[in-house]
C-alpha positions in Angstrom: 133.9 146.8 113.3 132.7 149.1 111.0 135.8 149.2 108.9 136.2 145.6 108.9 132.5 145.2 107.4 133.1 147.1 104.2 136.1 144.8 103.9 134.4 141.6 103.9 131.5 143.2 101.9 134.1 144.5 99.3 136.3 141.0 98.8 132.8 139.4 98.1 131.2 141.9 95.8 134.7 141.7 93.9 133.5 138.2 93.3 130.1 138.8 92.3 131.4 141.2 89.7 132.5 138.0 88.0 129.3 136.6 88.5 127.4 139.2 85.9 130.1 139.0 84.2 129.8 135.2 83.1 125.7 135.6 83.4 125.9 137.7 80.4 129.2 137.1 78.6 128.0 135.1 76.4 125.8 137.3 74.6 128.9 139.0 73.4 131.3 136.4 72.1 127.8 134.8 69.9 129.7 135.4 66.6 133.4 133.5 68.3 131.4 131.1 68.8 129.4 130.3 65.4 133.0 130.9 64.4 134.5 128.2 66.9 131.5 125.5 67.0 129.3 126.3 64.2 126.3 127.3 67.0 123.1 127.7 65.6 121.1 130.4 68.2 119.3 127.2 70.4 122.6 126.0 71.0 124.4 129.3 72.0 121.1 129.6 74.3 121.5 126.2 75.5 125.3 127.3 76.0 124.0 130.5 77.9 121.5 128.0 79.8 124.3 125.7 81.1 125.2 128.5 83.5 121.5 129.0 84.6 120.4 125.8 84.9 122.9 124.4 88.1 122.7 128.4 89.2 118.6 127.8 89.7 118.9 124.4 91.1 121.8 124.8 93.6 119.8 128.3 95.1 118.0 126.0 97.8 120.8 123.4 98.3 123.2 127.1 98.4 120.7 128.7 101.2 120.8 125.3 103.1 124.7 125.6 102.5 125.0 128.9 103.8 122.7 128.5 106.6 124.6 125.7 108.0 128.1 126.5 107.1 128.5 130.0 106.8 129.4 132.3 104.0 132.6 132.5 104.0 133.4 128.6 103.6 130.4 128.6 101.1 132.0 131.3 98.7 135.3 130.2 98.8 134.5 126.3 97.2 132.0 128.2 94.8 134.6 130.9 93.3 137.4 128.5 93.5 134.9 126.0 91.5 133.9 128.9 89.1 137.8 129.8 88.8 138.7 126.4 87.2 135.4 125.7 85.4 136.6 129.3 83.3 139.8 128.4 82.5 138.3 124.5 81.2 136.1 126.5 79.0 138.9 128.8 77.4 140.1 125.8 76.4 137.2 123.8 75.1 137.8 122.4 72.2 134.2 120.7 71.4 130.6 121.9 72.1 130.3 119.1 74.6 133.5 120.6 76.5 131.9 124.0 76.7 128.9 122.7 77.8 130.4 121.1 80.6 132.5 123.9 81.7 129.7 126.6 81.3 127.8 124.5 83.9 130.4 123.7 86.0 130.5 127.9 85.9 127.3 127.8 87.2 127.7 125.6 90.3 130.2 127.4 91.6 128.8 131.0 90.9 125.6 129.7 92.5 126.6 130.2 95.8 127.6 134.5 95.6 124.5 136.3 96.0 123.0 134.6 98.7 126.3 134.7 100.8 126.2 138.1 99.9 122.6 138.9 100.9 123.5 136.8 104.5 126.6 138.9 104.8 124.5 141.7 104.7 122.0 140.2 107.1 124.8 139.4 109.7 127.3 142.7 109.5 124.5 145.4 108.2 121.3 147.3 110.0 118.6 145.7 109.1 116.8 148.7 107.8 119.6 149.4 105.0 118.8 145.6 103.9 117.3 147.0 100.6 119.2 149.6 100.3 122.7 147.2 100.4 121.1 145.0 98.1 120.6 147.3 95.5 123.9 148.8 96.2 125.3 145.1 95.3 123.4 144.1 92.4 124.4 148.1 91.2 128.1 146.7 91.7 127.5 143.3 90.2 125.9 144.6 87.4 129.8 146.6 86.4 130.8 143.5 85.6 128.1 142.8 83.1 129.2 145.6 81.7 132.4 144.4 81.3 131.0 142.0 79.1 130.2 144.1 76.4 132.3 146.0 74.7 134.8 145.7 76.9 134.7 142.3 76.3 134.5 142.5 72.7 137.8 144.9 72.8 139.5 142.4 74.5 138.7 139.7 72.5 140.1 141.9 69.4 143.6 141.6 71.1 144.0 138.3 72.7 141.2 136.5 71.5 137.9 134.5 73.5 139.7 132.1 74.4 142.7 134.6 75.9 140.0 136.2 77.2 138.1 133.5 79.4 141.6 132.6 80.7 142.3 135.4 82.0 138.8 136.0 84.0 139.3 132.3 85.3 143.0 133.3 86.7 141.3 136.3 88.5 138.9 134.3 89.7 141.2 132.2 91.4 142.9 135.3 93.0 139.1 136.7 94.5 138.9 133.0 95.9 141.7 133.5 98.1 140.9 136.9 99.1 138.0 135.8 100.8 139.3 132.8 102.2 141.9 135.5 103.9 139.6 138.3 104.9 136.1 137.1 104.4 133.9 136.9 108.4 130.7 134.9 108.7 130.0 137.5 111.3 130.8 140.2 113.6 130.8 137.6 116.8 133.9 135.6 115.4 136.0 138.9 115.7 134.7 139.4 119.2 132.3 142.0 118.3 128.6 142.0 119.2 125.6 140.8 116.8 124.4 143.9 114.6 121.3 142.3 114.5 120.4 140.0 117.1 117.7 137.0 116.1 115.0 136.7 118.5 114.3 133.6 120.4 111.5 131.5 118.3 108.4 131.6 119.7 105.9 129.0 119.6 106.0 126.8 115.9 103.6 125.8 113.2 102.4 122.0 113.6 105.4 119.9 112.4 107.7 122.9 112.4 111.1 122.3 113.9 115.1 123.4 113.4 115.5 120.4 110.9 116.4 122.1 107.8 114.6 120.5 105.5 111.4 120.4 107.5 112.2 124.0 108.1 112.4 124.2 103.8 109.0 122.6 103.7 107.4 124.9 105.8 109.0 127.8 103.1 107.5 126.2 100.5 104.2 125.9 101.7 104.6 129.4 102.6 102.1 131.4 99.7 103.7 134.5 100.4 107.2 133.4 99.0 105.6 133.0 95.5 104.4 136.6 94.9 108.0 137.9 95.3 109.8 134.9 93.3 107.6 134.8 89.9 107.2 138.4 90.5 110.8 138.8 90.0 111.6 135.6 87.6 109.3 136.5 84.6 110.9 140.3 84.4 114.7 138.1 85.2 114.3 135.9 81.9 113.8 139.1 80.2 116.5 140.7 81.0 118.8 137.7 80.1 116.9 137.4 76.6 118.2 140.8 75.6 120.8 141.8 77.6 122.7 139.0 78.4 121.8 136.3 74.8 119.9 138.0 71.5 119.9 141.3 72.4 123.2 142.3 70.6 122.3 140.1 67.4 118.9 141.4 67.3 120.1 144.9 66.7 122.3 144.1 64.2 119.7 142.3 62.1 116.8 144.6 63.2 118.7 147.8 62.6 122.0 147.0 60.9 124.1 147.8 63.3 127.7 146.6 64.2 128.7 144.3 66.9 130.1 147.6 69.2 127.3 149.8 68.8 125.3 147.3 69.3 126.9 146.2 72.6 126.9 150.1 73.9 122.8 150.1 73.8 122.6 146.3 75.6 124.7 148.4 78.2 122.6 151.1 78.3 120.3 148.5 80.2 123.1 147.3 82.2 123.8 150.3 83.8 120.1 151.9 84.1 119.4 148.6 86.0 122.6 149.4 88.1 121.6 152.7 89.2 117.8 151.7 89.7 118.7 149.0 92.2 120.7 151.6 93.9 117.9 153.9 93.7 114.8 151.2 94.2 116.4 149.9 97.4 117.1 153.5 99.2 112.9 154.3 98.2 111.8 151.1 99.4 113.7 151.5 102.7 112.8 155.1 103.5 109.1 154.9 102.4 108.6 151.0 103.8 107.1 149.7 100.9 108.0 146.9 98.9 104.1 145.6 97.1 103.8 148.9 95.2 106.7 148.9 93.3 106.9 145.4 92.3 103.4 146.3 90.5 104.7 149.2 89.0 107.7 147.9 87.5 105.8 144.8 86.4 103.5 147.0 84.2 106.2 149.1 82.7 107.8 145.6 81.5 104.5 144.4 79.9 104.8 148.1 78.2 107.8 148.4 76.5 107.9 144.4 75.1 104.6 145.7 73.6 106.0 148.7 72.2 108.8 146.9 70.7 107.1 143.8 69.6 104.2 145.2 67.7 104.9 149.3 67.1 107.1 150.5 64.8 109.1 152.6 66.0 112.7 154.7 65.0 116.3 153.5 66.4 116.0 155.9 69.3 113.7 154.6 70.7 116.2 151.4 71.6 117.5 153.4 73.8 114.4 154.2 75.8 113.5 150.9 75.8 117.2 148.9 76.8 116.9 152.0 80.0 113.8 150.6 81.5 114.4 146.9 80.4 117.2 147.9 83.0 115.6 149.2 85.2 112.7 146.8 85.3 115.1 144.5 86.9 115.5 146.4 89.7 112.2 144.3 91.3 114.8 142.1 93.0 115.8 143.9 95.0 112.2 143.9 96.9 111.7 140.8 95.8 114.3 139.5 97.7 113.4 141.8 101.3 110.0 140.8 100.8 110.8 137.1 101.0 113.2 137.7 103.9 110.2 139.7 105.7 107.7 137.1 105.5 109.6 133.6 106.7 111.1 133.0 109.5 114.3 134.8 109.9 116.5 132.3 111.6 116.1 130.8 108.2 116.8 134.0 105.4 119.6 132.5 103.5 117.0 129.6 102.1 114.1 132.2 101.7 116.1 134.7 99.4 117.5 131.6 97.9 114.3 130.1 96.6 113.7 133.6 94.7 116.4 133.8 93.7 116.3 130.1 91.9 112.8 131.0 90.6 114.7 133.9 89.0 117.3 131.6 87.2 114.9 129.0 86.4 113.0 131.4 84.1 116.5 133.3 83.3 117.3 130.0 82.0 114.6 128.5 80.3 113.6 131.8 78.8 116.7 132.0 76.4 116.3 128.6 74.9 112.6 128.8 74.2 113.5 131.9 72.5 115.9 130.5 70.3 114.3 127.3 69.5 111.5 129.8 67.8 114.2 131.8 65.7 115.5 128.7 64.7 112.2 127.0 63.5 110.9 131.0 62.1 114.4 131.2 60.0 114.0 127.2 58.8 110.6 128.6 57.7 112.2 131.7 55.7 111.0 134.5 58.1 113.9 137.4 57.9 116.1 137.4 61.3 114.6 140.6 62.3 110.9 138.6 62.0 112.2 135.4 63.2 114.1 137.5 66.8 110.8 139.3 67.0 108.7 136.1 67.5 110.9 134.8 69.8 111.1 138.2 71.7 107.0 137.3 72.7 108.2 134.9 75.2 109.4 137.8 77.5 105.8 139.7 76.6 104.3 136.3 78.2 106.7 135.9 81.5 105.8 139.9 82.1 102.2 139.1 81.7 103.0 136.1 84.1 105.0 138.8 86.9 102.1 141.5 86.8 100.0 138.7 87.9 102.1 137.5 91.0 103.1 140.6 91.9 99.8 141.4 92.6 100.0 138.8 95.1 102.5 140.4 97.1 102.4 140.5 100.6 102.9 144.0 101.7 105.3 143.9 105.1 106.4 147.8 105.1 109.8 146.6 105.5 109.6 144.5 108.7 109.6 140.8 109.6 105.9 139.5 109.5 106.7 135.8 110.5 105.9 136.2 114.1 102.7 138.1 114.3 100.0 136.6 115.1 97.7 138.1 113.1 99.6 137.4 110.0 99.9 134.0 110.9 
């Protein structure tokens, strides 16, 4: 069984290296573009946003999804989706075109994650839950590197369009990997459950299996929100400068070219690879997941200070791109708090409403930042100027984080649903 575990696990993290891949793509081909369409930098956000904007609102809808159907049939429709919608883009031939395939992206990608994270609840110990999660987003987050200057290499020989094509063909090829090999569980191999749910106890008023009711009662749940804004406000930051402005920024702020510039955004694509990794295995062994959450929080309100209003020499870019990266890393106790503190017959629509808080903010985040650049540089400001007002919308959403994460429910790393004195 064990063998057969990291082979599901591997077919659908192949998948959701695609995933960061298109989340922060875009970022990169911002000059093909301008070239292509004649985008001003709202409209390459909104372009960005098209992806988050279906992603945020199908995370419920996905949970129910994955809940009812499984993961396997759930990821398979979504990739092949997200195969076709790429391959429509590399061919767009109007803003409108691009639009549409970007979102049609989304939809499909939606579903990854949280079939990932139910994967993990169904064929993994529970107490390596963090510890997996981090290990995926650290893989994920290799194909966002892929989307720098890899990305921009590529595009040198065979163009964005080339490019897109070929990431929709691969696509294609992951979807049928995992409708090959892919397992909603152990039990449909004849194994036994790795972790066996426990028979639900007496409900809530009004509480019953009925999905939606059962939704409801998440909602109404105040613990899910410490965890979800928590995580969204420190998200949308990330995306603003790793994954939309971040690349431009530098070349305006500090002259630099479209490579270099790309190798520092990365810098914060791998720091927040190897701190999920890292993040998940502390959580786990010291069964805490409040603490950090606060911590990282502060350190994002830090270093958007720094760089908004110090001034301070190139090097420190680099500093600061590291623990923009690793900042992110919040999700990955953001996502096992939620888990721990709703009921966990119902996980996959608990880590999915984090996870659309996440991409709510991840989207709107973006486009509020370039509609200010827009109206600064119609007002004369330089770029740099005009990128650094914009840039106060992240100091805002990591105000907005420290604030919920404070509201954290601290579970030390066990389900909290049941007892009665939590209740």
């Amino acid at each position: 069984m064990k063998a057969y575990r990291w082979l599901v696990y591997m077919v659908l993290v192949m998948i959701y290296l695609i995933v960061f891949f298109q989340r922060l793509s875009i970022g990169a081909i911002k000059g093909d573009l301008e070239d292509t369409f004649g985008m001003s930098a709202a409209e390459i956000a909104n372009l960005g946003a098209m992806y988050f904007y279906p992603y945020a609102l199908m995370q419920i809808p996905a949970g129910m999804l994955i809940d009812k159907f499984g993961p396997r049939r759930t990821v398979v429709c979504g990739t092949a989706l997200a195969g076709v919608a790429t391959i429509l883009f590399s061919y767009s031939v109007s803003i409108s075109m691009a639009y549409g395939s970007r979102l049609l992206v989304g939809v499909g990608v939606s579903v990854v994650f949280l079939s990932i994270l139910k994967i993990l609840d169904d064929w993994f110990p529970a107490k390596d839950f963090a510890t997996m999660s981090g290990v995926t987003i650290f893989m994920g987050s290799m194909g966002g590197l892929l989307a720098q200057a890899p990305l921009l290499i590529l595009i040198a020989y065979i163009g964005w369009r080339g490019s897109f094509l070929m990431m929709g063909i691969i696509t294609l090829l992951l979807a049928v990997l995992a409708f090959l090999f892919a397992k909603d569980s152990p039990v449909q191999l004849g194994f036994p459950e790795v972790n066996p749910k426990p028979p639900q106890p007496g409900r809530a008023v009004g509480e019953s299996d009925k999905i939606l009711v059962q939704l409801w009662f998440i909602l109404k749940n105040p613990r899910i929100w410490g965890p979800s804004i928590g995580l969204a406000g420190i998200h949308g930051c990330y995306i603003v400068f790793s994954g939309t402005f971040g690349i431009a920024y530098l070349g305006y702020a500090y002259g630099l070219e479209e490579i270099p510039a790309s190798k520092i955004v990365s810098i914060a694509i791998i720091a927040a690879a190897l701190s999920n990794v890292a993040l998940g295995v502390i959580s786990d062994k010291l069964k805490v997941r409040k603490l950090p959450m606060v911590i990282l929080a502060v350190l994002s309100v830090l270093i958007w200070v720094l760089l908004l209003y110090v001034s301070l020499p190139i090097g420190y870019l680099y500093v600061f791109a590291a623990l923009n990266g690793i900042c992110i890393s919040v999700g990955v106790v953001a996502f096992a708090n939620a888990k721990e503190v709703n009921n966990p017959h119902y996980s996959g629509t608990a880590t999915s409403i984090v996870n659309m808080a996440s991409f709510v903010f991840a989207g709107l985040m973006p486009v509020i930042c370039g509609i200010i650049i827009d109206a600064k540089l119609a007002a004369g400001d330089l770029p740099e100027v005009a990128y650094q007002k914009g840039f106060m919308v992240c100091l805002v959403a990591s105000l907005l984080s420290l604030g919920f994460a404070f509201f954290m429910k601290e579970t030390n790393c066990k389900n909290i649903y049941y007892d009665a004195e939590e209740r």
